[in-house]
N, C-alpha and C positions, 0 to 999 in steps of 0.2 A: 513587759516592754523588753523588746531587743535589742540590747547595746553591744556596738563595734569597738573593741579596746583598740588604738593605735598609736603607737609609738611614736614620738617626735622624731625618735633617731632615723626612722622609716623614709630618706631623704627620697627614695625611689616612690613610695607611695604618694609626699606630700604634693612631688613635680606631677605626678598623671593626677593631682585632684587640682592643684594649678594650671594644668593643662585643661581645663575642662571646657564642652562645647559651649558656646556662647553662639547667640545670634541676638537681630535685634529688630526693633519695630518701629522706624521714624514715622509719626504724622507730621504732617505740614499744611497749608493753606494755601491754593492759588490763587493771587493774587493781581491786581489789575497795575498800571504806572500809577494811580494816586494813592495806591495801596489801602485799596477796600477789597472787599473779596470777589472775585472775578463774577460775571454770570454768564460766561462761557459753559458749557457742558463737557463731561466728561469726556478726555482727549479721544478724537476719532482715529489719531494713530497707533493707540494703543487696542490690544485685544478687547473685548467685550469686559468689562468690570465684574461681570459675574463669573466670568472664568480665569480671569490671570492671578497667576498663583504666589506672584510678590509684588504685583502694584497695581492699590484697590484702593476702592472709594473706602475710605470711613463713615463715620457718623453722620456727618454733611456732604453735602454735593461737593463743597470745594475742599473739602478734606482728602490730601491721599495719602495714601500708607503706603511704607516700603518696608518689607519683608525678607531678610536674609535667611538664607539658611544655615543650620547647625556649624560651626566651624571650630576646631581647636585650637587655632594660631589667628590672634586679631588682628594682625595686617591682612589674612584673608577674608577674616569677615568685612574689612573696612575697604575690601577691593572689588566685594558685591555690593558692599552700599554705594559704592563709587560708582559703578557701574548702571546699578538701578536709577540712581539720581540721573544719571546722563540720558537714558532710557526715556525716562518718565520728562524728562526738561528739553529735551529734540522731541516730544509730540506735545509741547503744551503751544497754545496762540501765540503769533509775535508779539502782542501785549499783556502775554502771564509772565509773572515771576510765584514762587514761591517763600513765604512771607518765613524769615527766620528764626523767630521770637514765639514763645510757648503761648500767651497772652492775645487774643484778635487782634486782629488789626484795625482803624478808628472803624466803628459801625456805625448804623442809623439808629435815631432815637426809637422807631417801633419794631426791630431788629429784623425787617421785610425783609435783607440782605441774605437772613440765615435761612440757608433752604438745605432740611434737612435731606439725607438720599436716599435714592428709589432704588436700591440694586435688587429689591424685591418684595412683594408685597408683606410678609410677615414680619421682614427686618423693620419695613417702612412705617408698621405698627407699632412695633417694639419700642422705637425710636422717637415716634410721636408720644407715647405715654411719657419716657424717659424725661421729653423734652417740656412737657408741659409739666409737669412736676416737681422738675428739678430748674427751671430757668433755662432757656435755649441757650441763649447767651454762655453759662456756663461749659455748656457743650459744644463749644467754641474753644475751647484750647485744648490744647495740642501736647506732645512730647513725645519722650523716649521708653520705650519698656527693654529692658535688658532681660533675655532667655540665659537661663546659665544649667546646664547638667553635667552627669559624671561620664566620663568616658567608659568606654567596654575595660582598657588598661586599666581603671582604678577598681570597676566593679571586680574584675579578676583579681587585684590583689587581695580582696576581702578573702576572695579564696573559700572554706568551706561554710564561710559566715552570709556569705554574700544571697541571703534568700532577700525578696522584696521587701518585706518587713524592715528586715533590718536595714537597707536602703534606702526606706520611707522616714526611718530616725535622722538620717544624716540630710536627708532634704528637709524636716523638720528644725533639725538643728540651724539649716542656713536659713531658713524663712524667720524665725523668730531674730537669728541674728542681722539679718538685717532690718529688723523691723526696729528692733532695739538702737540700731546705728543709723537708723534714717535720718537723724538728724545732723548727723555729720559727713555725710551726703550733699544735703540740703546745703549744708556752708561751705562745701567744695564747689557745689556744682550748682546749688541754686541758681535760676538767671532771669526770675520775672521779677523784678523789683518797683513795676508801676501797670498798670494799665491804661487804653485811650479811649477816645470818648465811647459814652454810653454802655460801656460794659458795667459800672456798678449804678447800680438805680441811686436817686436821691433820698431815697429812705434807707439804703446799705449804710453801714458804718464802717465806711473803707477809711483804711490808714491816710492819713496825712501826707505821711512821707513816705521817701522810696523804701522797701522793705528787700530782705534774700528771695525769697520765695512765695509773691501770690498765690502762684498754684498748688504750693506744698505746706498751704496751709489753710485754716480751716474756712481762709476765703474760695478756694480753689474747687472745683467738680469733685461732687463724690455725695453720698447720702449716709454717711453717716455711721453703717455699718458695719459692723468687726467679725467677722466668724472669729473659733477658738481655733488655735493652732496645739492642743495638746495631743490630739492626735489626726489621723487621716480620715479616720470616722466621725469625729467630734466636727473638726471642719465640714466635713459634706452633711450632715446632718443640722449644721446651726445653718447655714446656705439654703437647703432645702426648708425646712422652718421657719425663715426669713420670706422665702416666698412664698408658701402658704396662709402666714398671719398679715401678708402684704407688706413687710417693712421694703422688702424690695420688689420690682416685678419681674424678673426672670431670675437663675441662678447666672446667668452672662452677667447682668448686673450688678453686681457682688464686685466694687473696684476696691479691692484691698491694696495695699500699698503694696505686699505680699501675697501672687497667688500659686497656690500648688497645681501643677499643670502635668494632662494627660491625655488627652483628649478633648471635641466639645460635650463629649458627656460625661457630666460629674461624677456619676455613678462608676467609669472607669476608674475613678481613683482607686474606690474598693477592690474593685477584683482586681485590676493590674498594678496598682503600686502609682507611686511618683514618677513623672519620667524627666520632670524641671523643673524650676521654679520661675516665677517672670516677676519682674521686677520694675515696678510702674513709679520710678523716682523721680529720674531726672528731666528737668527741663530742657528744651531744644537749648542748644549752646549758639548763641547768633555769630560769634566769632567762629566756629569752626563750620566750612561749607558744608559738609556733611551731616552737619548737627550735633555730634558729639565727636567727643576726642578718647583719641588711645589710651589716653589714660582715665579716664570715663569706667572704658572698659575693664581694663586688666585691674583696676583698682576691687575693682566688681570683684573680676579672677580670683585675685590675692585673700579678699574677704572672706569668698565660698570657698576655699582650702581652708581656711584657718578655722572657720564654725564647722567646717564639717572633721575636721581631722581631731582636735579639742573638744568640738561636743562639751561645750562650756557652759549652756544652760538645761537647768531643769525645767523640763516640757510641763511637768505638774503645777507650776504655778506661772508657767509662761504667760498666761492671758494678762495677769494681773500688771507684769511687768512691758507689756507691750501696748498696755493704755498708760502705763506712765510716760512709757518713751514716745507716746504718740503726743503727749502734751509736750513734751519737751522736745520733740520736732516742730509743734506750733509753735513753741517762743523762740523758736531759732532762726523758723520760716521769717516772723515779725519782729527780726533786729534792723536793724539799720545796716546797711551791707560794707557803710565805711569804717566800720567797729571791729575790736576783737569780740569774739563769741564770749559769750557768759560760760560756757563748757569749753572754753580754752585751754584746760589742764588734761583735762578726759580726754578731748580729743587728739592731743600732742599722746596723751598715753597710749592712747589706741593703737598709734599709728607705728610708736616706737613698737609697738608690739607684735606689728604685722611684719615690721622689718626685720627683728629679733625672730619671727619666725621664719621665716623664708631666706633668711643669710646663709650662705655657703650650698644652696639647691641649682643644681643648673634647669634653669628656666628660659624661657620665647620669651624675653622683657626681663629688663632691668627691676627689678622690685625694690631693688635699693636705694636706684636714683629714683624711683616713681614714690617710693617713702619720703625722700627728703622733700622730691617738688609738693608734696603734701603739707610738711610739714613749714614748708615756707607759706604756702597760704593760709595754713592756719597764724601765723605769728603775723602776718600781714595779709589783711583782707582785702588791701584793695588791688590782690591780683585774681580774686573771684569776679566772675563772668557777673555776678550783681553787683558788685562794686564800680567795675567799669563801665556797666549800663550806666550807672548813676552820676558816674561824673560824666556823661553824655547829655543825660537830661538838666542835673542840677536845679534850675530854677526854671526851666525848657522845654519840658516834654515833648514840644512840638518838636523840637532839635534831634530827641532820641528818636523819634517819629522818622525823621529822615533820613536819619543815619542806617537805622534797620534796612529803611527803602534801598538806599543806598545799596546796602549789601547784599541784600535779594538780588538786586539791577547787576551787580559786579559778580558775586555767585553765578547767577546763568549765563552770564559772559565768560568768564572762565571757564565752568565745565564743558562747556557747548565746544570750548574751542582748544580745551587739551586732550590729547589722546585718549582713547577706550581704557576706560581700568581696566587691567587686567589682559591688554592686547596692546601695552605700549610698542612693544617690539614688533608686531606684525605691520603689514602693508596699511592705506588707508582703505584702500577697498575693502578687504579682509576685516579690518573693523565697522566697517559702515554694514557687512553683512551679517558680526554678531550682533551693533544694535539695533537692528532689525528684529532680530531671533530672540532677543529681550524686551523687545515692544509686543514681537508676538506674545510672549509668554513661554518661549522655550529657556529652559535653564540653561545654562552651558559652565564648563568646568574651568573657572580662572585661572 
């Protein structure tokens, strides 16, 4: 094994691993005024779905994904998702919104609503197996995946260390570390704390009460399977093995909470190395239009500097320790969200930890104030996004029901009628011409 010795004192190295590329991956749901899922078809103002290169059908017909590209300053990433959103919300029907909340929205009791999609015949397979196997319904929610890599700046600092191998350890080091920290994730930013009708069968043994995280736990989509993360080979070889004994049926299907990312073929990993990790945590945030927040991100940021720069665990027994902390992402996921966490102490430590790293670095974000706004959530939960869900619902759920509506209805109002991210300053024409060039599917530079 190839290990990176790195100095704390290396303030220069720590800020380009702090800086590192981030993009991101919103799904969402389009939805109709009564907030069931739309059975409109895929927007005819947009490119063709099989070609636009950041806003695409998902898994279902009314599923769409937004797509940013690589960015190393997150107010620019959060200036393409701004954008995309606009894009994609000036070609949906006068009567779609896009549903806020990571959990469906009420469905029908035979789930006839869910139409999975066709962007092509093989996918359209794939999807049907997925779906009958796994409950359609589950493949029905939605969220965020956060992309995080290293810049060329940090890869250069490694200097004559810097072969892929050795690169591959430090995207190892952050994949375990957050797999290990999921759970305090989950109590930052958890945000499905109920679901509506017909999503759990009457034979489910859903929680009673509101909870942090349906989705992020082991009520939420997923099959169950863990590849090992002790090395690059170990990983694609338990993936590959998994679909040959049938546990899963593609290696695409492999939704680890942590995936190592390089391509869509796995076997890249071998020969080329790491080039990111994605990061399938968090829940759409309903309070933030965009679906997640700044600090969402850079918290992410701060995280992947500090596992990768520290290299704080041992990869040799990483598995064992990554199905602990998967169970204790599940008790975390099913607390009560108007509680302190049972890892109250851990996580206050953690965090002092992150700040104690990164104090005195000049950084794109405040790390200092983004540590304490952390550290007040955790002392007080009910300023997490499932907290405040729940004193919406309380006794009500129908209430939260509305409320969500609500803010789909006032979201697409808003966006539709503030300026172009990323072209505040230009004319209106001038912007009515780039979102066009972003419906077609052309990129352009914020």
């Amino acid at each position: 094994m190839v290990t990176i010795m790195i100095g704390i004192q290396n303030a220069a190295f720590i800020s380009s691993l702090i800086n590192s590329f981030v993009g991101m991956e919103i799904e969402t749901h389009r939805v109709n005024p009564s907030g069931e899922l739309s059975t409109q078809p895929y927007p005819a103002g947009l490119l063709d779905e099989k070609k636009h290169h950041f806003i695409k059908n998902d898994f279902l017909e009314t599923q769409s994904e937004l797509i940013t590209p690589p960015e190393a300053d997150t107010k620019q990433a959060m200036t393409y998702l701004g954008s995309y959103h606009q894009a994609l919300r000036s070609a949906l029907a006068d009567d779609e919104y896009l549903w806020p909340y990571s959990m469906p929205p009420k469905l029908k009791p035979d789930h006839s609503d869910i139409e999975i999609a066709q962007t092509d015949h093989e996918n359209y397979v794939y999807r049907k197996q997925v779906a009958k196997i796994r409950q359609i319904e589950r493949t029905a929610e939605t969220g965020v995946h956060v992309n995080v890599g290293l810049t060329p700046a940090a890869i250069n600092q490694l200097g004559a260390q810097s072969d892929q191998d050795a690169i591959d350890q430090l995207y190892l080091q952050a994949a375990v570390g957050f797999m290990r920290y999921r759970w305090l994730l989950t109590y930052l930013f958890g945000a499905t704390p109920f679901a509506f009708d017909n999503y759990f069968s009457e034979k489910t043994d859903a929680p009673a009460g509101p909870v942090r995280s349906l989705r992020n736990s082991h009520f939420g989509f997923g099959n169950g399977f863990l590849a090992s993360y002790r090395s690059v080979s170990e990983y694609v070889r338990d993936i590959e093995d998994a679909v040959t004994h049938h546990d899963i049926i593609a290696e695409r299907e492999y939704y680890g909470t942590v995936r190592l990312k390089r391509s869509a073929d796995l076997e890249d990993l071998l020969s080329n190395g790491i080039l990111y990790v994605e990061l399938r945590i968090y829940d759409l945030d309903p309070f933030e239009p965009l679906g997640i927040s700044e600090d969402a991100v850079n918290i992410v940021r701060l995280m992947f500097a500090y596992f990768t720069a520290n290299q704080p665990f041992d990869l040799t027994s990483a598995d064992d320790a990554i199905v602990a902390a998967h169970q204790m992402n599940d008790a975390v996921s099913l607390e009560d969200p108007r509680t302190v966490t049972q890892f109250h102490d851990e996580a206050i430590q953690f965090v002092e930890t992150l700040k104690e790293f990164s104090g005195g670095i000049a950084l794109p974000f405040d790390s200092q104030a983004l540590a304490l706004r952390m550290i007040e959530r955790i002392d007080n939960p009910q300023l997490t996004p499932s907290a405040r869900l729940t004193a919406w619902a309380q006794s009500k759920p129908r209430t939260a029901f509305n409320q969500l509506l609500s803010l789909a209805q006032g979201y697409q109002n808003d966006l539709l009628n503030r300026p172009l991210y990323g072209f505040e300053n230009r004319s209106y024409d001038e912007q009515q011409r780039a979102l066009n060039e972003l419906k077609m599917g052309h990129q352009l530079n914020l």
